[in-house]
C-alpha positions as a printed NumPy array, in Angstrom:
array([[ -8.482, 110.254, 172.032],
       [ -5.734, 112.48 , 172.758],
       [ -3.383, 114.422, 170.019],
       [  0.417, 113.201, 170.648],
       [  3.245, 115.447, 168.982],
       [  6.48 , 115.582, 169.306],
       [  8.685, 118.681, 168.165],
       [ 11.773, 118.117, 166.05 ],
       [ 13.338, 117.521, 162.329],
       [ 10.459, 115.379, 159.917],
       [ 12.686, 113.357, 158.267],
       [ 14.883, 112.173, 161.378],
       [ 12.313, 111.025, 163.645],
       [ 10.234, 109.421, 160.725],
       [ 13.691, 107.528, 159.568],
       [ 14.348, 106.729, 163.675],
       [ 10.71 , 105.055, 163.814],
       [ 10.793, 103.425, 160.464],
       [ 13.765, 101.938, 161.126],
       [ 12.699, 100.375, 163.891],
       [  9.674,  99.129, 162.862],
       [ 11.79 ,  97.49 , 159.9  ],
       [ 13.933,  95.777, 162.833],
       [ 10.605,  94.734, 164.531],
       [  9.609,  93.27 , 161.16 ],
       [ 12.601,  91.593, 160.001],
       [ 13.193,  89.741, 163.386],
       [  9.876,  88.286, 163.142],
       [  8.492,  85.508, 161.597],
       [  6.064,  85.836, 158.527],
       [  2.542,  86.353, 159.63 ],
       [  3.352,  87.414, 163.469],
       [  1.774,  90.419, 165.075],
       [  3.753,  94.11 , 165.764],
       [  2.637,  96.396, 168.288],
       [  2.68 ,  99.767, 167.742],
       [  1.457, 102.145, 170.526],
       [  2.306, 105.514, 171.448],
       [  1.492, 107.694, 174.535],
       [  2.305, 110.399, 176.654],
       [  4.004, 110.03 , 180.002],
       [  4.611, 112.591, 182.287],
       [  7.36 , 114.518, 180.258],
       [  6.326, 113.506, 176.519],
       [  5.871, 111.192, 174.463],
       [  6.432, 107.829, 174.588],
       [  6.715, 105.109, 171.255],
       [  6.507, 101.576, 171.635],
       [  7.297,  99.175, 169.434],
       [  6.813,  95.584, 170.456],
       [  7.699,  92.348, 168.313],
       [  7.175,  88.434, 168.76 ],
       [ 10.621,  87.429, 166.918],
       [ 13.971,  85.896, 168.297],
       [ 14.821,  88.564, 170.553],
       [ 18.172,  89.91 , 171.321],
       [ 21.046,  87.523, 172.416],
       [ 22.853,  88.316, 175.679],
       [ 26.19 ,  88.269, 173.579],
       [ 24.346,  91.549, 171.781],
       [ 23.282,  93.497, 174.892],
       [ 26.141,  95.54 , 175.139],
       [ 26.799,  96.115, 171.179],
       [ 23.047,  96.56 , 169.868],
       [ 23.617, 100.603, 169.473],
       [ 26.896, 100.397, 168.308],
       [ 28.135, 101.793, 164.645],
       [ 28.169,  98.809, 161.88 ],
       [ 27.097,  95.775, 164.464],
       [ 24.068,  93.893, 163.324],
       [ 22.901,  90.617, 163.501],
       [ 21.977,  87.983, 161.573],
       [ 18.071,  88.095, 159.926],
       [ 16.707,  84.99 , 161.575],
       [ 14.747,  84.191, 157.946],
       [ 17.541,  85.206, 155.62 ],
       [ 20.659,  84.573, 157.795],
       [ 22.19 ,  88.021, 156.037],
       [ 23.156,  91.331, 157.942],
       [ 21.85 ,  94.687, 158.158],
       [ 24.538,  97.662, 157.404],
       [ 24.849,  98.127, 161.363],
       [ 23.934, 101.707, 161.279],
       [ 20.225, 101.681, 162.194],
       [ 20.299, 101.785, 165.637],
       [ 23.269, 103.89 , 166.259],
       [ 21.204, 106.531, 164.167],
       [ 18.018, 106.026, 166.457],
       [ 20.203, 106.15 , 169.504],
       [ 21.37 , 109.627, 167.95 ],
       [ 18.37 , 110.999, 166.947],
       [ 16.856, 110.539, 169.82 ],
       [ 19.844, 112.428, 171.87 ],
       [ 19.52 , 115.246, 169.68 ],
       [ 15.512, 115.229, 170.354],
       [ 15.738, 115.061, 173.968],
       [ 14.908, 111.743, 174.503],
       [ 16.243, 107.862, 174.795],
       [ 15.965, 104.43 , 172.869],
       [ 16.074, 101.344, 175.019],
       [ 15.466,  98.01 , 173.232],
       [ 14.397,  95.213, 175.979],
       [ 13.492,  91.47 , 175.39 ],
       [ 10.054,  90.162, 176.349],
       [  9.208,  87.565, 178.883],
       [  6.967,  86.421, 175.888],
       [  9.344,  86.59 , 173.169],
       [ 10.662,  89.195, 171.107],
       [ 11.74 ,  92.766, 171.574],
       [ 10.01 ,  95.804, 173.279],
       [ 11.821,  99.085, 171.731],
       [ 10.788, 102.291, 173.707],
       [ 11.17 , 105.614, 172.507],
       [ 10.93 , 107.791, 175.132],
       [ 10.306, 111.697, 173.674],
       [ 10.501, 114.384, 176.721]])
């Protein structure tokens, strides 16, 4: 297999990732499978991180990166502080690359991290 890095602050990018694989795991239901995969395109890096849980509303689309919006944890009905994915959408700026969160034809949430 093929080494993977990606050049930039340590504690950012393992916060960025972390945080969402905590999004992948708290939108999901106990016991279901997260996908982790990472691999290089043709200008980096790429980090995938793919869930089975509710997915994102279509009243959410537009808001999902914004400062302080969350949404409801499908198991405990309680919020997240809302700053999550604003700070992945800004660590990735200041790394070069891109967050896009998409829902799955299968259910649940594909978030791409796209390093490059």
């Amino acid at each position: 297999s093929e080494e993977l890095s990606v050049q930039g602050n340590y504690f950012f990018l393992y916060q960025a990732v972390a945080n969402v694989l905590q999004n992948a795991i708290d939108f999901s239901a106990s016991g279901e499978e997260i996908r982790i995969a990472v691999t290089k395109s043709r200008t980096g890096v790429v980090v995938c991180v793919e869930d089975h849980g509710v997915g994102i509303p279509d009243y959410a689309r537009d808001k999902i990166f914004t400062k302080f919006y969350s949404l409801e944890r499908p198991d405990t009905g309680r919020k997240g502080t809302g700053l999550g994915l604003a700070f992945v959408a800004q660590v990735m700026k200041l790394h070069g690359g891109k967050i896009r969160l998409e829902n799955r034809v299968a259910g649940g949430v594909r978030a791409v991290l796209e390093f490059g």
